[in-house]
KEKE-3310 file (N, C-alpha, C; in steps of 0.2 Angstrom, whole numbers, plus 5000, padded with zeros to 4 digits):
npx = (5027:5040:5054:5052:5053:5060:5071:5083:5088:5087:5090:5093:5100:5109:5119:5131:5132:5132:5143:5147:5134:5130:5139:5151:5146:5142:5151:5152:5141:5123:5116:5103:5096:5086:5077:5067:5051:5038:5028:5026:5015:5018:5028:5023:5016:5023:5034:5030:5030:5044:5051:5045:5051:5064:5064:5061:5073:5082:5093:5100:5102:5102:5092:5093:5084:5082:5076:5072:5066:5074:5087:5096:5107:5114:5102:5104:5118:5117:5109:5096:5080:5068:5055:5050:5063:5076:5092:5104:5119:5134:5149:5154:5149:5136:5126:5113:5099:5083:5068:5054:5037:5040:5035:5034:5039:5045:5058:5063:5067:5078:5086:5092:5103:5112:5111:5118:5117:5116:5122:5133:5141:5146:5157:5165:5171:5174:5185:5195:5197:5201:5214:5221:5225:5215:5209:5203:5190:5185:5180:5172:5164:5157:5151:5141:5137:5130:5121:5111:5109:5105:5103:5114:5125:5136:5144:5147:5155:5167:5173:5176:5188:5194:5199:5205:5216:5224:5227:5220:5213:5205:5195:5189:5183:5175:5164:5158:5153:5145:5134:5116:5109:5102:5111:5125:5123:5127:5135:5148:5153:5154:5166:5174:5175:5180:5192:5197:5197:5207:5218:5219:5222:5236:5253:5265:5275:5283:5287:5283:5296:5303:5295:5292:5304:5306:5299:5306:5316:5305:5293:5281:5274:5259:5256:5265:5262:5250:5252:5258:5248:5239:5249:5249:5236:5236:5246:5237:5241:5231:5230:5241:5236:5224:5231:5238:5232:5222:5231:5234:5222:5220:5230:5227:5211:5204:5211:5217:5206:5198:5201:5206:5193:5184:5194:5192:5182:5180:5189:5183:5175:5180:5186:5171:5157:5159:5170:5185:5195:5184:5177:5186:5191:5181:5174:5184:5183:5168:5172:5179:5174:5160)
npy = (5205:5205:5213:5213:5201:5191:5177:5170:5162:5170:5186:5201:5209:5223:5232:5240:5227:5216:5206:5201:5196:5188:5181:5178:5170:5160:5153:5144:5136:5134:5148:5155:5170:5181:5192:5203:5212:5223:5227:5217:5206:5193:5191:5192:5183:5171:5174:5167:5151:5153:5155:5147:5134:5138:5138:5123:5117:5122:5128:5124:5132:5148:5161:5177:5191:5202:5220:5227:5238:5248:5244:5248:5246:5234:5227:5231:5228:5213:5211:5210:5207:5205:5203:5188:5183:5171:5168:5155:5154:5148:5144:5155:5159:5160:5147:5143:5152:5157:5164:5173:5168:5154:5139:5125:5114:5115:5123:5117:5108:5114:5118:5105:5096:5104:5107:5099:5084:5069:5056:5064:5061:5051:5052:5057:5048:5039:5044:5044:5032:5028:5035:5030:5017:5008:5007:4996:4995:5009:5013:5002:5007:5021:5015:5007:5018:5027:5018:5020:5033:5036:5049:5059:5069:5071:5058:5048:5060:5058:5045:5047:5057:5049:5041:5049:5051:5039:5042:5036:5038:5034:5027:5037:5044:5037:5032:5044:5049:5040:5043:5048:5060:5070:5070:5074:5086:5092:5105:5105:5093:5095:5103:5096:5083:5090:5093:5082:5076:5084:5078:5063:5065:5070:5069:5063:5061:5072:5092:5107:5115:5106:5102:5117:5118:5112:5116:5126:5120:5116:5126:5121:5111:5103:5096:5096:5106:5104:5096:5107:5114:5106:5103:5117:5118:5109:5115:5128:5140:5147:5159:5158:5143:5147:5155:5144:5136:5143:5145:5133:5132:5142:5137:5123:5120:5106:5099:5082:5077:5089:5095:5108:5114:5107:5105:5122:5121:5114:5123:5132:5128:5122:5136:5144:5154:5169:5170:5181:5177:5169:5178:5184:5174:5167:5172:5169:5156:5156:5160:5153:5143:5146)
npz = (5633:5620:5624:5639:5645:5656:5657:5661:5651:5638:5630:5625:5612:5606:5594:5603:5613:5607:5601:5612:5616:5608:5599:5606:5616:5608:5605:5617:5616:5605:5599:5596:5586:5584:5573:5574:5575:5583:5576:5567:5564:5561:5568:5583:5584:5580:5594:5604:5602:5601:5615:5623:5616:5618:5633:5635:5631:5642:5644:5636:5623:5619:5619:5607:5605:5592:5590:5576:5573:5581:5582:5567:5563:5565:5560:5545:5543:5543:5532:5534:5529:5528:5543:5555:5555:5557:5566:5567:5577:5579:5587:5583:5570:5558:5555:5551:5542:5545:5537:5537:5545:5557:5561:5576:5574:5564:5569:5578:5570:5564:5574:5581:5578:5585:5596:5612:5614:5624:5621:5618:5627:5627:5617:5623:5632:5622:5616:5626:5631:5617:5619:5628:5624:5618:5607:5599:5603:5607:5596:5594:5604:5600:5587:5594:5600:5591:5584:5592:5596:5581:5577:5580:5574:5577:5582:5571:5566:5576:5574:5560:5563:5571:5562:5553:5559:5560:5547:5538:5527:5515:5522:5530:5520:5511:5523:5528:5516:5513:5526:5532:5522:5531:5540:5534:5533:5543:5552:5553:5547:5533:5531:5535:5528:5518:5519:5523:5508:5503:5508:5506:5494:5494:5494:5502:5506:5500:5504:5507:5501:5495:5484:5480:5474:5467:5457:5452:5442:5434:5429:5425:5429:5433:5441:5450:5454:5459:5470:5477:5480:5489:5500:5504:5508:5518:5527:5530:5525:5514:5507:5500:5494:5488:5476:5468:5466:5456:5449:5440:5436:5425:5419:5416:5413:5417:5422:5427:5432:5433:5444:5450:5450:5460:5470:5474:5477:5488:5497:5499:5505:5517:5523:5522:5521:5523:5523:5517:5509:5500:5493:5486:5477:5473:5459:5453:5449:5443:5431:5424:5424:5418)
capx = (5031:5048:5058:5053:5055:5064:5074:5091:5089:5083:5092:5092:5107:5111:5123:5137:5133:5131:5148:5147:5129:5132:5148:5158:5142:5141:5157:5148:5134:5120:5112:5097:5094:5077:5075:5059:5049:5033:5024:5026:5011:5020:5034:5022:5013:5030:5038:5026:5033:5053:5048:5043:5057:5071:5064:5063:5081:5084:5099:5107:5101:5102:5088:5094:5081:5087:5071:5074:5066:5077:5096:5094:5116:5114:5098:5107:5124:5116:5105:5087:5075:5059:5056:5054:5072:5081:5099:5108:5125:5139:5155:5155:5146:5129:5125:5106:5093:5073:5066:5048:5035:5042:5031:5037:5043:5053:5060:5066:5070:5084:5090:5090:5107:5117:5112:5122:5111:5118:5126:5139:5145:5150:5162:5172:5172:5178:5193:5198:5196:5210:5221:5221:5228:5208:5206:5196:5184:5184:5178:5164:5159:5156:5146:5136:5132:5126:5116:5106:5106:5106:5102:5119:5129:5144:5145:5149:5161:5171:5173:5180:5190:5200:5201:5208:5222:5228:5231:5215:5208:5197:5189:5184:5179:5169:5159:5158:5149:5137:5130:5111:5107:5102:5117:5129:5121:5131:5140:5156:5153:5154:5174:5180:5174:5181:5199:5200:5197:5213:5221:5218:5229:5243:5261:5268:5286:5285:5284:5282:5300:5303:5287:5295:5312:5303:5296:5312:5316:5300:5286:5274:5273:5254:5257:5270:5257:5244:5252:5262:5242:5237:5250:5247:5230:5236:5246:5232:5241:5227:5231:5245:5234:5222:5235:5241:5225:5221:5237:5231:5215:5222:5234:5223:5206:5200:5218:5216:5198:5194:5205:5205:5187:5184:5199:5192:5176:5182:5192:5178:5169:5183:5184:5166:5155:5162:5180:5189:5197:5181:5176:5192:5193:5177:5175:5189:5181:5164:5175:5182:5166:5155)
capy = (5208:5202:5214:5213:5194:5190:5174:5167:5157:5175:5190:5206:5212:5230:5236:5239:5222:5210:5203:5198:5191:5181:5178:5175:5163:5155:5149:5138:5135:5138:5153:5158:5177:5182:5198:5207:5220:5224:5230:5214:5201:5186:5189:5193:5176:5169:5174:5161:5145:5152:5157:5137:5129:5140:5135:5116:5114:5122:5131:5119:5137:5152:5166:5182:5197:5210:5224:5229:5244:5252:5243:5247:5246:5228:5225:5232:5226:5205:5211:5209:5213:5206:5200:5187:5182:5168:5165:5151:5157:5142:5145:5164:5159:5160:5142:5142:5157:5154:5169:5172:5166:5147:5134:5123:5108:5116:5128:5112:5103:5117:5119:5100:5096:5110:5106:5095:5078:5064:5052:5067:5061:5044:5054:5059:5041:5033:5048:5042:5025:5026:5039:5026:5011:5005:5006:4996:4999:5016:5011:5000:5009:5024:5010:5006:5027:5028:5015:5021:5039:5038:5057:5063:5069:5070:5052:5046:5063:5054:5041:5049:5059:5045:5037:5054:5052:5036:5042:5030:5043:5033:5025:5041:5048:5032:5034:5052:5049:5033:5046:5049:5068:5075:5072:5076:5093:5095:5111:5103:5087:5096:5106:5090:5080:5094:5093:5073:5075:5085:5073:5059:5065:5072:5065:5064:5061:5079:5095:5113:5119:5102:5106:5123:5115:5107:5122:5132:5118:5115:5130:5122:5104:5105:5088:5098:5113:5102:5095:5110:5117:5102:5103:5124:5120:5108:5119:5134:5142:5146:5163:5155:5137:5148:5157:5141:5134:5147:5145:5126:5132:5146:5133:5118:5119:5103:5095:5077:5075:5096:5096:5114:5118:5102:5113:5129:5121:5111:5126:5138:5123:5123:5142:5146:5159:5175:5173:5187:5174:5165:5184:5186:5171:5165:5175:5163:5148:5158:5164:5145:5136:5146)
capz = (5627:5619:5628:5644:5648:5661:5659:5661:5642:5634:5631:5621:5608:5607:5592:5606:5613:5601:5601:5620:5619:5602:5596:5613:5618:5602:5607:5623:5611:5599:5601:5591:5586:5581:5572:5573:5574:5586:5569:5561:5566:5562:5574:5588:5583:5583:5601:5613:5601:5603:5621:5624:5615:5621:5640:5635:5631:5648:5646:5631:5618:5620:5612:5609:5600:5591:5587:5570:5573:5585:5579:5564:5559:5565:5553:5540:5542:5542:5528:5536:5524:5530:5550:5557:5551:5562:5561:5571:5579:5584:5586:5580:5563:5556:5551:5548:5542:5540:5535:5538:5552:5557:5566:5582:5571:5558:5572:5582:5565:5562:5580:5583:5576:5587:5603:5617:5618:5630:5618:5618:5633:5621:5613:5630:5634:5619:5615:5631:5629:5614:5621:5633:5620:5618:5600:5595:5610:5607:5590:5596:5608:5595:5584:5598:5600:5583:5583:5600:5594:5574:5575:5583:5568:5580:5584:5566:5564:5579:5570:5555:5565:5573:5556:5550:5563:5557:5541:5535:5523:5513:5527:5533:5517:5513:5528:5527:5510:5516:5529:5528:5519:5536:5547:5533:5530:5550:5550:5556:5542:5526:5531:5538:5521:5512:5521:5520:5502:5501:5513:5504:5487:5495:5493:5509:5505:5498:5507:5505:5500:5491:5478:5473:5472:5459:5452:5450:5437:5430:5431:5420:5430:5435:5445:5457:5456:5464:5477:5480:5484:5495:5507:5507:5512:5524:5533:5531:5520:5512:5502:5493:5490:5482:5470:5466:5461:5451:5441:5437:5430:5421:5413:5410:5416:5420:5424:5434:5433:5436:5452:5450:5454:5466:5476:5476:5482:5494:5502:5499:5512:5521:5525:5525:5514:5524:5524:5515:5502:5497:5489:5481:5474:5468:5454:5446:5448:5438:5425:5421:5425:5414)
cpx = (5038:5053:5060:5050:5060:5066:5082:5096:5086:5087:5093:5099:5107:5119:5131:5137:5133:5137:5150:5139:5129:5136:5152:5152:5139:5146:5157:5143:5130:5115:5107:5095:5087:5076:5066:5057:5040:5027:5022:5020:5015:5026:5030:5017:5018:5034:5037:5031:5041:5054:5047:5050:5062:5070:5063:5068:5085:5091:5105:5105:5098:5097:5089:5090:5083:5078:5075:5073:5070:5085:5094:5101:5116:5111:5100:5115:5123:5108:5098:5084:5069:5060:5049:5061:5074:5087:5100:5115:5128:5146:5159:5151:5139:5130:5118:5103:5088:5072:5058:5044:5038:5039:5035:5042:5048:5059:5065:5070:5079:5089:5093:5098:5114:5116:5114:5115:5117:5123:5131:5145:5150:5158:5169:5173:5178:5185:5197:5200:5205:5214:5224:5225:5222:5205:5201:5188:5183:5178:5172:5161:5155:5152:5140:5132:5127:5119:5110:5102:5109:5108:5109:5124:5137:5148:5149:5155:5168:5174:5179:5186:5198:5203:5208:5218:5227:5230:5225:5209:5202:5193:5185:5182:5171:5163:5156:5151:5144:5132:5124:5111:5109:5107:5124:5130:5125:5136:5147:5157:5156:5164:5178:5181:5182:5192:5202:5201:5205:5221:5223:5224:5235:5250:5263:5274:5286:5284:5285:5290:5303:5300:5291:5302:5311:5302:5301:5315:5310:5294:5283:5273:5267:5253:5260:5264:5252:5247:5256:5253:5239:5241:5251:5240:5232:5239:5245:5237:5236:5227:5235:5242:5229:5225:5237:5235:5223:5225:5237:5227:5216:5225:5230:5215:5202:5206:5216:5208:5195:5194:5204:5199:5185:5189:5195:5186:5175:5184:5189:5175:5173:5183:5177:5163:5159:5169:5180:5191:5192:5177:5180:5193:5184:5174:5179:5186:5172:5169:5176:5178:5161:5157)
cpy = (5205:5205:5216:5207:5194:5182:5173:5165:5164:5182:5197:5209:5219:5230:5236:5231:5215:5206:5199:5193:5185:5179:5175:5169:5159:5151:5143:5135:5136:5144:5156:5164:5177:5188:5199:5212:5218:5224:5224:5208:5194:5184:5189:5185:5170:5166:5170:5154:5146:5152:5147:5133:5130:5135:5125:5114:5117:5124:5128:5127:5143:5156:5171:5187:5202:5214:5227:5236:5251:5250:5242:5247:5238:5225:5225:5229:5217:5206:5207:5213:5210:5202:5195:5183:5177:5165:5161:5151:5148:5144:5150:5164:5158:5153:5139:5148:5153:5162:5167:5167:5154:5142:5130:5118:5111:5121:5122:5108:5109:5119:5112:5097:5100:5110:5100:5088:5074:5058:5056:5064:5054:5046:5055:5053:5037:5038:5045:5036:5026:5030:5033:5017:5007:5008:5004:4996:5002:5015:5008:5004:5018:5024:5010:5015:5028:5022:5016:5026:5041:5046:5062:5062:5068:5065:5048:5051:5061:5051:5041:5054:5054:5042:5041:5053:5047:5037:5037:5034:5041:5031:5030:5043:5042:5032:5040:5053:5043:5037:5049:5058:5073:5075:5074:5083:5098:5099:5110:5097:5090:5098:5100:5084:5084:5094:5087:5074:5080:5080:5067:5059:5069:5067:5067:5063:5067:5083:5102:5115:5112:5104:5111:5122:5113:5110:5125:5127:5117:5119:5125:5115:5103:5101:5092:5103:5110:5098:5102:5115:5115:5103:5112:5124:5116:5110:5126:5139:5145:5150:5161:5147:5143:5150:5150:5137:5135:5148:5136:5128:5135:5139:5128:5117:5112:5094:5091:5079:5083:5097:5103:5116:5115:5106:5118:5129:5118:5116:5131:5135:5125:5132:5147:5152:5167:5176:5176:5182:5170:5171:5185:5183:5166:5168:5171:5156:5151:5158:5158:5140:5138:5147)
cpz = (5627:5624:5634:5648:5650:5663:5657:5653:5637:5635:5624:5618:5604:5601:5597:5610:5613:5600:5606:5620:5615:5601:5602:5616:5614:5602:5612:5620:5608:5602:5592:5590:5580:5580:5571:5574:5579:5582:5568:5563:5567:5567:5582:5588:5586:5588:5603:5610:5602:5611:5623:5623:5619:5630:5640:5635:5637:5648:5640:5625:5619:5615:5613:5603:5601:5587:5581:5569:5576:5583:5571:5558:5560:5558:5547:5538:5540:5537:5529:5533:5524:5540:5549:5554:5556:5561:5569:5571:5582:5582:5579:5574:5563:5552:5549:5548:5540:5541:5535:5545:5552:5561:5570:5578:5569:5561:5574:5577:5565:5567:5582:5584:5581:5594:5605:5618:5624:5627:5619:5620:5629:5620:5618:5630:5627:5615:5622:5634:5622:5615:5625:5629:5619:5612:5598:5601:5610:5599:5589:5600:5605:5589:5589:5598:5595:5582:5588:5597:5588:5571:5576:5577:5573:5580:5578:5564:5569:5576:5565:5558:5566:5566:5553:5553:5564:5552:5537:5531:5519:5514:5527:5529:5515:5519:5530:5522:5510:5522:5526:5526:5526:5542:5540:5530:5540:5549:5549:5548:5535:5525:5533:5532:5516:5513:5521:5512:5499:5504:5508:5496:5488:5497:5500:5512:5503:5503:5504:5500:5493:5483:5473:5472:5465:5452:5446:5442:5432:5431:5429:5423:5435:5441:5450:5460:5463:5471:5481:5484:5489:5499:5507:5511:5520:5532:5533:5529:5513:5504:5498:5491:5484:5475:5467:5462:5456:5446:5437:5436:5427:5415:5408:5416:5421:5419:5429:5436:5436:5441:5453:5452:5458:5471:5476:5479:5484:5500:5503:5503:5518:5525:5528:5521:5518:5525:5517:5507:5497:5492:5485:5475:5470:5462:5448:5446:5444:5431:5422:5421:5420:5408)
residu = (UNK:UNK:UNK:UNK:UNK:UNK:UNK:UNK:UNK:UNK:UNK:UNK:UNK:UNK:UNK:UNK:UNK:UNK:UNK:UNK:UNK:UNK:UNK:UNK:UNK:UNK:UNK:UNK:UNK:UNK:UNK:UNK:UNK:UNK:UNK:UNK:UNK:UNK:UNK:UNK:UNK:UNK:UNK:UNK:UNK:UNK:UNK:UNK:UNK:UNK:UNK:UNK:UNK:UNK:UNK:UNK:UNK:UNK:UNK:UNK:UNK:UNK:UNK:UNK:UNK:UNK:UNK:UNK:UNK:UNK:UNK:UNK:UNK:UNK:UNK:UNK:UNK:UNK:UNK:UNK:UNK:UNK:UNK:UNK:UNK:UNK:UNK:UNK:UNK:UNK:UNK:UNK:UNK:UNK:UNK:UNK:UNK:UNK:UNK:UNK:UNK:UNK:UNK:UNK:UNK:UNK:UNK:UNK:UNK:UNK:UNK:UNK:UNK:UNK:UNK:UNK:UNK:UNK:UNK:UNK:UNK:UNK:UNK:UNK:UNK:UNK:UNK:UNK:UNK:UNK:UNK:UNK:UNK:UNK:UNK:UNK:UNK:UNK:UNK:UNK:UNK:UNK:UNK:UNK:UNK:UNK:UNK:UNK:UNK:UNK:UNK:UNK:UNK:UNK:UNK:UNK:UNK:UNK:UNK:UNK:UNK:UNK:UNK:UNK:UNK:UNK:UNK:UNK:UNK:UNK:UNK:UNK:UNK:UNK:UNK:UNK:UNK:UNK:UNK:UNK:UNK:UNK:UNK:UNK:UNK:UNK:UNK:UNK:UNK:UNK:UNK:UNK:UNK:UNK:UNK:UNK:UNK:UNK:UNK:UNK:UNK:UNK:UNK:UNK:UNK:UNK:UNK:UNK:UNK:UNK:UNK:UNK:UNK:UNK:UNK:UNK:UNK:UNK:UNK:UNK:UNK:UNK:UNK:UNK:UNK:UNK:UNK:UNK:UNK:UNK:UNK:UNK:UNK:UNK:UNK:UNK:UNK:UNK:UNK:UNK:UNK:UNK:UNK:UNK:UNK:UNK:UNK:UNK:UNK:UNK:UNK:UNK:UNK:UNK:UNK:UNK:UNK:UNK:UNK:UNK:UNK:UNK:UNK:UNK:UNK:UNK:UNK:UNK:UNK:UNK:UNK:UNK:UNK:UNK:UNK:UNK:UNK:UNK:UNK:UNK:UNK:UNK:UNK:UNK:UNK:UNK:UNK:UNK:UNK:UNK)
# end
């Protein structure tokens, strides 16, 4: 039975300690939560293929079941409305559900991506390599990784990373956007996209206090508005990028190629669907979009 397995890669989440078994170990890695139910046939079909995988990856994925029938504020509070349900946990966030019974393949197809492979180790090498003054070395040997193991979304986010850190924004978005569907669907790929893309149109002779300097003479210069929103987002600012955003689309909707809504859903990537301002503020990007 599910709740009395006894391994080290397997563990049961309780209402009061659900924030210690998932979240503070979503922080070390992915962890997989399994709602279900004893009742439900296809969770009891289910358990043997999570039961196998988990013990395959040998400690790189953590499975933790939550009974529906007995935490029934959990169930309710992450809107479980049929079992089996499985949500993937990485660094505090839920970044995949499947709903319904799941076979071995599509179970491993959506875990696949989040756990630790061996090229990882690439990454330490060749940050250490150009910290080290070994640029382009680092940079080959980074090409080399990708080519070994295509499937490592990290390998190419490196990559883009270091590009990032030159200042060589449309490298990194260039590459960013030549990556194939399944690796740029990578949780981390889509806010780092979404953050270049602000990078990339900001004035960088200007800065915060500059902008509304600007202002105080000219409210109505949408040009100032937009960069006065790029560098709020870049130093996470975020409450006041969105206000500002919202006052270029109020003003002119679809100002600089529809900047306005490309912002508000770039930073709604960047934040994530449960942050507090992605509720507040999406509303105004329906309002002005339909």
């Amino acid at each position: 039975m599910i709740d009395t397995v006894d391994s080290p890669y397997i563990h049961t989440a309780t209402s009061d300690n659900f924030n210690q078994v998932v979240i503070e170990n979503s922080h070390k890695g992915p962890v997989l939560v399994n709602f279900w139910s004893k009742k439900a046939g296809p969770c009891v079909r289910q358990y043997p293929i999570l039961d196998q995988i988990i013990h395959q990856y040998n400690g790189l994925l953590l499975l933790v079941n939550i009974d529906t029938e007995t935490e029934i504020s959990i169930t309710k509070d992450y809107g479980i409305a049929s079992v089996p349900t499985l949500k993937l946990y990485r660094d505090g966030e839920v970044h995949e559900t499947c709903h319904g019974y799941q076979s071995e393949s599509e179970i491993v197809k959506t875990i696949e991506q989040y756990i630790v492979r061996d090229s990882d180790k690439i990454i330490v090498q060749a940050i250490q390599l150009y910290a080290n003054g070994g640029i382009k070395d680092a940079y080959e040997l980074l090409t080399n990784g990708i080519i070994g193991d295509p499937e490592n979304p990290r390998l190419p986010l490196a990559i883009c990373k270091l590009l990032k850190h030159e200042k060589r924004y449309d490298e990194a978005i260039s590459l960013l956007e030549s990556l194939p569907l399944n690796i740029k669907d990578y949780y981390e790929i889509k806010p780092f996209h979404s953050l270049v893309s602000f990078l990339v149109q900001m004035d960088e002779s200007k800065n915060i206090d500059s902008l509304l300097n600007q202002l105080k003479f000219s409210p109505d210069n949408l040009e100032v508005k937009k960069q006065l929103s790029i560098h709020y987002v870049i130093s996470r600012q975020y409450d006041q990028a969105l206000v500002t955003i919202n006052e270029i689309m109020h003003a002119q909707q679809n100002y600089n190629n529809s900047y306005p809504k490309k912002a508000l859903l770039d930073l709604f990537t960047m934040l994530g669907e449960n942050h507090p301002l992605v509720g507040q503020y999406r509303s105004s990007l329906r309002r002005y979009t339909h």
